[in-house]
Each structure stands twice: as structure tokens, then as C-alpha cells.
C-alpha positions in Angstrom: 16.3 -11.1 17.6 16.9 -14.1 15.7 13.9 -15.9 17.3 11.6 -13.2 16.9 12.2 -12.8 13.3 11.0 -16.4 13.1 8.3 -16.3 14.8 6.9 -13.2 13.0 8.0 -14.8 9.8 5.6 -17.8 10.8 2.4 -15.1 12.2 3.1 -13.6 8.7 2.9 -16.6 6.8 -0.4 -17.5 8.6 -1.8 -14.4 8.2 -1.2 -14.8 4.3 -2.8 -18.1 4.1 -5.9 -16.8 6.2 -5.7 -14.3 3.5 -6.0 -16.6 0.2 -8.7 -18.6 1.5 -10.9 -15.7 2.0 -10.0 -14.1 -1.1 -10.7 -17.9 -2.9 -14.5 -17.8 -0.9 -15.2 -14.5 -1.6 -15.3 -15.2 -5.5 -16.4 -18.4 -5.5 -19.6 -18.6 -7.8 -19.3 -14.7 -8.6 -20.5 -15.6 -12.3 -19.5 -17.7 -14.6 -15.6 -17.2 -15.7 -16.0 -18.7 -18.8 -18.9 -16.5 -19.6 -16.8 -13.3 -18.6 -14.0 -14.3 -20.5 -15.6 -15.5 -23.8 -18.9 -13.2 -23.6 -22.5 -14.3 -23.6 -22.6 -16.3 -27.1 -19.6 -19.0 -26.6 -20.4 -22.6 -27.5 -20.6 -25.3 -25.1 -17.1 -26.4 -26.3 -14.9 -23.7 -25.7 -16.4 -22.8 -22.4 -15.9 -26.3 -21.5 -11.9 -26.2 -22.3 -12.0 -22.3 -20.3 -13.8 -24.2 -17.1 -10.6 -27.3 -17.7 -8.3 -24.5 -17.8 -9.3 -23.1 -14.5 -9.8 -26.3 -12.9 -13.7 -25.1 -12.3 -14.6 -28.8 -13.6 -12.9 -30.1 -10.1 -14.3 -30.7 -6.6 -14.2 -27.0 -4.9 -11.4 -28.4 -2.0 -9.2 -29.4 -5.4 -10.2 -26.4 -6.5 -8.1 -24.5 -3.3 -5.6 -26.9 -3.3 -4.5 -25.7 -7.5 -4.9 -22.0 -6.3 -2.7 -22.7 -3.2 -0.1 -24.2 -5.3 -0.7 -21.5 -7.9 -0.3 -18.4 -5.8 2.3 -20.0 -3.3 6.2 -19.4 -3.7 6.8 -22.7 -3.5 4.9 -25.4 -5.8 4.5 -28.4 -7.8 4.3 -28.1 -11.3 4.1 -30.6 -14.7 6.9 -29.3 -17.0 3.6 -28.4 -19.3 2.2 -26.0 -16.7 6.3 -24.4 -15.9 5.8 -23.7 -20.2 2.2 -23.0 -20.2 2.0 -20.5 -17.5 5.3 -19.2 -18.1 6.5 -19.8 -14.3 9.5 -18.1 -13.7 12.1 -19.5 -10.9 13.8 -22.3 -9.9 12.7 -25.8 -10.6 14.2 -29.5 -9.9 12.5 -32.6 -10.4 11.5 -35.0 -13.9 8.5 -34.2 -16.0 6.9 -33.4 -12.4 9.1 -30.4 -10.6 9.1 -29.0 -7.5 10.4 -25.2 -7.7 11.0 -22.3 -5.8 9.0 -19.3 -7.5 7.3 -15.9 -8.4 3.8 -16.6 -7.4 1.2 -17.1 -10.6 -2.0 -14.8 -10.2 -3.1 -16.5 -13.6 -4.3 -14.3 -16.3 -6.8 -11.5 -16.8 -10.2 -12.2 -18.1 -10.1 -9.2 -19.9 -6.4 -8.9 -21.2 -5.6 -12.3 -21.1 -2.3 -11.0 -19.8 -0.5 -12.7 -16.8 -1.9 -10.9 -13.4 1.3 -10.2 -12.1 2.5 -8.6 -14.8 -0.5 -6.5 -14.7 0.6 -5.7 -10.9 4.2 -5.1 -11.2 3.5 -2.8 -14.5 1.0 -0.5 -11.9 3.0 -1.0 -8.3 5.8 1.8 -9.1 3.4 4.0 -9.8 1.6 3.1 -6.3 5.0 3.0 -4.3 5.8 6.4 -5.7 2.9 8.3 -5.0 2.8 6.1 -1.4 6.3 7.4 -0.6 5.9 10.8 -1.8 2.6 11.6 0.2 4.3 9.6 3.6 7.6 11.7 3.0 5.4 15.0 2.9 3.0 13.7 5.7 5.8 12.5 8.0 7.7 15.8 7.8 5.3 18.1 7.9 3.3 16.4 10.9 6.5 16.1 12.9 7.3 19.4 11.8 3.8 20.9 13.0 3.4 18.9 16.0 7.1 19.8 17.6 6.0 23.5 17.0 2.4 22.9 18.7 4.0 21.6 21.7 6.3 24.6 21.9 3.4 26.8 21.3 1.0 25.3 24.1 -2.4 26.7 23.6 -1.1 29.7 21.9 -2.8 30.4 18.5 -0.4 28.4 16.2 -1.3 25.5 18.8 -5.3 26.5 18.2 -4.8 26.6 14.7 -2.6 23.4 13.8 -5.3 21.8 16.5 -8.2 22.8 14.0 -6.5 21.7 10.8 -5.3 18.3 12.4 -9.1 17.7 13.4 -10.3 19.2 9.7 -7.7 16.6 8.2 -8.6 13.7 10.4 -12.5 14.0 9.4 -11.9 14.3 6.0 -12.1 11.3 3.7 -9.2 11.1 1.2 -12.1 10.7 -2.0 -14.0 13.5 -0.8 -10.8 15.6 -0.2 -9.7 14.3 -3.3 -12.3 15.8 -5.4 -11.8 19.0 -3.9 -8.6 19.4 -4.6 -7.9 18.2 -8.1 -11.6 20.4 -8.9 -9.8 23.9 -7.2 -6.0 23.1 -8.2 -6.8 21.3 -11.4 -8.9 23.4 -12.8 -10.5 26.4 -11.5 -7.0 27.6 -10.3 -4.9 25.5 -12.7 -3.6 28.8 -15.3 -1.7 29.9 -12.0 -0.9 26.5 -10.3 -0.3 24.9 -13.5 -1.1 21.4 -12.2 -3.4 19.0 -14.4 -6.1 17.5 -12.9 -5.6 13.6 -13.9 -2.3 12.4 -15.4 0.5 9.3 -14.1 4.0 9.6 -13.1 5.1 8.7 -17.2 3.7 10.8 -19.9 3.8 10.1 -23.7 6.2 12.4 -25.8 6.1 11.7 -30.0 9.4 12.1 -30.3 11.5 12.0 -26.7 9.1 8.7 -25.8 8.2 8.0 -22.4 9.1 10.6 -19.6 8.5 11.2 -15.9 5.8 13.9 -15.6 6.7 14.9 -11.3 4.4 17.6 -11.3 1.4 15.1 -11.9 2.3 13.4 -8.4 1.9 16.9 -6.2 -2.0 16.4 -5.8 -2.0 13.3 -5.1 0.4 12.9 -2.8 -1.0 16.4 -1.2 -4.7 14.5 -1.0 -3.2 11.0 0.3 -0.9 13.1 2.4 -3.6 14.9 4.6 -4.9 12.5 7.2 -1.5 10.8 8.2 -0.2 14.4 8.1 -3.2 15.3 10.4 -2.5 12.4 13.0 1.2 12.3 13.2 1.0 15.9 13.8 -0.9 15.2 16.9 0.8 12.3 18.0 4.1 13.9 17.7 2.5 17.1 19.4 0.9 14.4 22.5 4.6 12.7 22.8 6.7 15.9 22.9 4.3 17.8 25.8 4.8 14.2 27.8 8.6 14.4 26.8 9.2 17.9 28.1 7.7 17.7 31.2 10.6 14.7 32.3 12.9 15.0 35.1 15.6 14.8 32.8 14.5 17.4 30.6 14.0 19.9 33.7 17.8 18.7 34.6 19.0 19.3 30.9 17.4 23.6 31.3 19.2 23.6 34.3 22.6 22.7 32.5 22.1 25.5 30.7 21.5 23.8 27.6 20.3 25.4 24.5 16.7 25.1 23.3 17.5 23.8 20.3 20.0 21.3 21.8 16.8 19.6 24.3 14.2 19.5 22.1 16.3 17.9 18.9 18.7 16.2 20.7 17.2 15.0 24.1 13.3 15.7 23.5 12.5 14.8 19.9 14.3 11.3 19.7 12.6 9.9 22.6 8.7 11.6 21.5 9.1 10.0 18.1 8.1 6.0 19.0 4.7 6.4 18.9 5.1 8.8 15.4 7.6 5.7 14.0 4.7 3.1 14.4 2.1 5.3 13.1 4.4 6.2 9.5 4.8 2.7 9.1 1.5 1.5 10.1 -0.2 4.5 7.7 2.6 3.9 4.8 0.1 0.7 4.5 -2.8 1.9 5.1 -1.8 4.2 2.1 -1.4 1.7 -0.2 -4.9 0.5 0.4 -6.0 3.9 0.5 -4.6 5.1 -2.8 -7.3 3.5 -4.8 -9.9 5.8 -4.9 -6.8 8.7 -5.6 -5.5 7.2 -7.9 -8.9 6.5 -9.7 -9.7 10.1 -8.8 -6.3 12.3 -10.0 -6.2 9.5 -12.9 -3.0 8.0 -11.1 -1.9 4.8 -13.3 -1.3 2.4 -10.2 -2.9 -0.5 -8.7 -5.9 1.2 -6.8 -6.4 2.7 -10.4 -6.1 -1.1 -12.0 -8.2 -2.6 -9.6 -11.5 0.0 -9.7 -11.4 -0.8 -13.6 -10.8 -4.6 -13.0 -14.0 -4.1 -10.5 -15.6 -2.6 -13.5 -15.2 -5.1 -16.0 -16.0 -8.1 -13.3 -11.8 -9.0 -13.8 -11.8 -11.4 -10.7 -8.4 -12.7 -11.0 -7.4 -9.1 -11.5 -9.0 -8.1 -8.4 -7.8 -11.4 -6.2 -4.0 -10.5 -7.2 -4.6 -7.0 -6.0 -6.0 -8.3 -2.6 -3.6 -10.5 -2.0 -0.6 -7.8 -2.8 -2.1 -5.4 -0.6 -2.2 -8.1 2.2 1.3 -8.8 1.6 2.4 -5.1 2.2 0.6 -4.9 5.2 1.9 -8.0 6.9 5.9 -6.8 5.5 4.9 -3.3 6.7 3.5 -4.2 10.4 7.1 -6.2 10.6 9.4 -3.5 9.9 7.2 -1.0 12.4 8.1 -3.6 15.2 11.7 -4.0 14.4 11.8 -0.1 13.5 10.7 0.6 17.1 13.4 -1.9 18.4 15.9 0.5 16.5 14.1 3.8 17.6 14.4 2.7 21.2 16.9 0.1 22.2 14.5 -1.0 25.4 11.8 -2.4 23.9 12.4 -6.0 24.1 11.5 -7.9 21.0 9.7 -11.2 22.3 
């Protein structure tokens, strides 16, 4: 276990390096940052100190090597840069210090506020409507597919096998409009759900407050598709479960129904439906930006669409790299979750 752990540890931290150097390509020479950050009239000077700043006045492999440093937990910094950049961790070392720290996204061309502030103010509202739509998709498909595979080709089977396949082919932006249009607003004096709002609303006198009923649309749109498949993975996994030896043997015990199919049949169906959660809880995350831009979700697919908008490159590198991080963390814990789920799977 211990072993494996390492070696996944390594394949992740490889994967994130492959990850910042093609997020550093890809927005190489996508405009001039000084320009972007200044505007169009800025003197020769001060775009001059802007290029410094960024290190854009260094050869491009220098270049890589400051971002490396930059976004990396562990780096080597001048006690000007630790003040200047406002690096928060653990430093030792003279004026020249090595530390052991959050990593530095630098600042917003826009804002001028550090990125990872930018990111940590928009991720709860991510995680929560991430959770909320994997928690209503992981239910409900388990939920549906169990009764599917009780109800073989019987018409609840026929009509869950419809709405799987109508959730499957839907995209989330498309379903998305739908949804907020009919819930939101054509059907919103009896549903009385707004079409856009985030998880905190504004009050004049209480302050800030969690607004819940703004999350049930999008959660219900991000839900849908990983709803759709787990329902007919767990469906696929419990018709192969009940046709075992040992479930035959457990009927002829005289067992109850309820007792095989939650006790003997379910447990053993749910590895493939384990991966898939965990895999699609990521996927999620990725796939909440156009939501979140859609229901008006504050979050980080809603940061990054505007940050898109307004040419915000280190905005939009932060965001990538975050995303990549989840995935990589996310892809871990399915492995060791499906060690847990099933105690033979040998972790190698």
C-alpha cells in the first residue's frame, strides 16, 4: 500500500508538471501582457517595468524556469519576492530562502488581485454545487439502476432505459438552458426557483446569507448525465450480480429479497459505479463552467468564462492548472476507493 501510494504520488506529480508546461506554451505570445494590463496608450516606460515584472524581458527557457518556481510548492525566493508577492509558508535561508509554500498564480491582469485568491474565493462555490449534483446523481442512479435490474424489461426498465439514453445525449449547456428557461421562469410563480443566483445572497441588514434554493437547478442540470450513466452501470453490474452461483445458493437459503440484493447483490455490483462517481465528481468540476456561467453560479467555471472574456491569462492558467490538480487527486482516491470497495483488487 505504502509503495503504491508512492508511486502514484510520483505519476501524479509528473502528470502536473506535463500540465504547467503546456499551460506555459499555450499562452505564450497570446498578446502583449503589458498591453492587457495597462490598455492600449501606456508609455514605453511603464510597459517596460510590467514586461521586468513578469520576467517577459528574459530568454523564454528562464522564462519556464520563474513560472516553475512560481507555481511549484516548493521554491526559491529573494526575501523581496517572499514581501512582494506576499508568499505565504514556510521559508529558511538568508536574503535568498528556500520555503515550503502555497503556490503563487501571480496576479490578475484585470483586478490586480493575487490569482489564488481569486480561486479559493470561487472554489466553495464550485465544490458545493459539484457535491450537491454527485450526491443527487449517485443516489438516484443507484437508486434507478437497482430497480431496473429488478424490473428486467418490464416497463419501468423501458422507461428508466429511455431517460438514461435521453440524459446521456444531452449536453449539460444545452440542458442547462432548458431548464433554468422552464423552472426559472416560465414555471418559476409555482416552482419558486430564480433563474441565476450563487450559494451567498446579499441582505441590507442580516449581510451575507446562504441562498440553498439557488443550488437545485444547477446541481439538477450538472446532475443529469452522471445520473444517466451510473444508473446504467449500476443496472449492467446488478443483472451480472444476480445471475451468480452464490446468489442462486443465497434464494435457496431462503433468504429474504431485501437481504440478497442489499446485503449480498448491491455491495459487490457497486465497483464499477465507485469508479465512475469518482471519475465523474472530476469531470464535474470541469464541466460546471458553462452551469455555472449559465444559472449565474459564482464559482470558478463562472470566473474563468469572464477571465476568457477579458483576455485574463493568468486568471485562466490558475484555473487550468486547479482543475488538473482535482483530477489527478480525484483519479487517486477512485483507485484506493476501489481497494476499499473490494478487498481483492491488488494495488500494484
Amino acid at each position: 500500500m505504502g509503495s503504491y501510494l508512492l508511486r502514484r504520488l510520483g505519476y501524479t506529480t509528473l502528470v502536473m508538471f506535463g500540465v504547467m508546461t503546456l499551460v506555459f506554451l499555450l499562452f505564450q505570445g497570446l498578446g502583449d501582457p503589458s498591453r492587457l494590463i495597462v490598455g492600449q496608450q501606456a508609455d514605453q516606460a511603464t510597459q517596460e517595468n510590467i514586461r521586468k515584472e513578469l520576467y517577459l524581458d528574459q530568454p523564454l527557457w528562464k522564462q519556464f524556469l520563474y513560472y516553475l518556481n512560481d507555481v511549484s510548492p516548493i521554491g526559491v525566493h529573494t526575501r523581496a519576492e517572499i514581501s512582494e508577492k506576499g508568499l505565504k509558508g514556510l521559508f529558511v535561508g538568508g536574503d535568498t530562502k528556500v520555503g515550503l509554500k502555497w503556490p503563487y498564480l501571480r496576479r490578475s491582469y484585470q483586478s490586480k488581485r493575487p490569482v489564488g485568491e481569486i480561486l479559493m474565493d470561487a472554489l466553495p462555490g464550485t465544490l458545493v454545487l459539484t457535491l450537491a449534483a454527485m450526491v443527487f446523481a449517485s443516489v438516484s442512479g443507484i437508486a434507478l439502476g437497482v430497480l431496473a435490474s429488478l424490473q428486467f424489461r418490464k416497463w419501468p426498465d423501458q422507461i428508466i432505459q429511455f431517460f438514461s439514453v435521453t440524459g446521456i445525449s444531452a449536453p449539460s449547456f444545452f440542458t442547462g438552458i432548458i431548464i433554468a428557461f422552464l423552472f426559472g421562469f416560465v414555471w418559476s410563480g409555482f416552482t419558486g426557483l430564480p433563474m441565476t443566483g450563487s450559494l451567498y445572497a446579499v441582505d441590507p441588514i442580516d449581510g451575507r446569507y446562504i441562498q440553498w434554493r439557488n443550488l437545485i437547478l444547477p446541481a439538477l442540470t450538472l446532475g443529469i448525465r452522471p445520473l444517466a450513466i451510473i444508473s446504467q452501470l449500476t443496472r449492467g453490474a446488478m443483472l451480472d450480480v444476480l445471475d451468480q452461483d452464490y446468489i442462486r445458493t443465497a434464494r435457496g437459503k431462503g433468504l429474504s429479497r431485501s437481504r440478497i440484493i442489499f446485503r449480498h447483490a448491491l455491495p459487490n455490483a457497486l465497483n464499477p459505479v465507485i469508479t465512475a462517481v469518482t471519475g465523474w465528481f472530476a469531470e464535474l468540476l470541469a464541466g460546471a463552467f458553462f452551469v455555472e456561467f449559465i444559472f449565474g453560479w459564482q464559482g470558478i467555471g463562472k470566473v474563468t468564462v469572464e477571465a476568457l472574456e477579458k483576455l485574463d491569462f493568468p486568471v485562466l492558467m490558475g484555473s487550468i492548472l486547479l482543475t488538473a490538480f482535482f483530477f489527478t487527486v480525484t483519479n487517486l482516491l477512485a483507485d484506493l476507493l476501489y481497494r476499499v470497495a473490494d478487498p481483492r483488487v491488488k494495488l500494484r
